[in-house]
Phi, psi and omega in degrees: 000324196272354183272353136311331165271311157324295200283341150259018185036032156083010136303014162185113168214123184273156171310161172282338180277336153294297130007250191310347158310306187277310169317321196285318241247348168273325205277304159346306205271003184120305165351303156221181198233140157244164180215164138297124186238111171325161150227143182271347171218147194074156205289145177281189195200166185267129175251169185238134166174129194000134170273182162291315177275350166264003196252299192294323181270348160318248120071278185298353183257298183330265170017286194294328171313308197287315180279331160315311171309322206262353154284358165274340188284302170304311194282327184324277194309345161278289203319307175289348172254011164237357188259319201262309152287163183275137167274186177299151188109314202123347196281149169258000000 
């Protein structure tokens, strides 16, 4: 949770029962593995972390992620060169 809030600079912070919802529905589905990491003071905790099929469809939602930014990118960059500037006349 908290490298979630670090790596989104605190724009998205899901609840923890959602969270752990999901971990568990990855590690269910292959994705991940958890183990207990004992701690000597404070409560132990669960870690998580990747499988070889949980690397690969990372990898692969990365891809889609990537072409998804870059057709959003293609509309920006339309909407502001037909939209925003002025055009000849004066018109926007």
């Amino acid at each position: 949770m908290d490298e979630l809030e670090r790596i989104t600079s605190k724009k998205y912070i899901p609840e923890p029962g959602a969270a752990y919802t999901m971990l568990r529905r990855l590690e269910e589905g292959g994705l991940l593995v958890s183990k207990w990491e004992k701690k000597e003071s404070g409560a132990d905790r669960r870690v998580y972390t990747l499988t070889k099929a949980g690397v690969k469809a990372l990898q692969e939602g990365l891809e889609m992620v990537k072409k998804r930014r870059q057709l959003m990118d293609n509309l920006v960059q339309f909407y502001d060169t037909h939209f925003t500037e002025k055009k000849k006349g004066g018109e926007k």
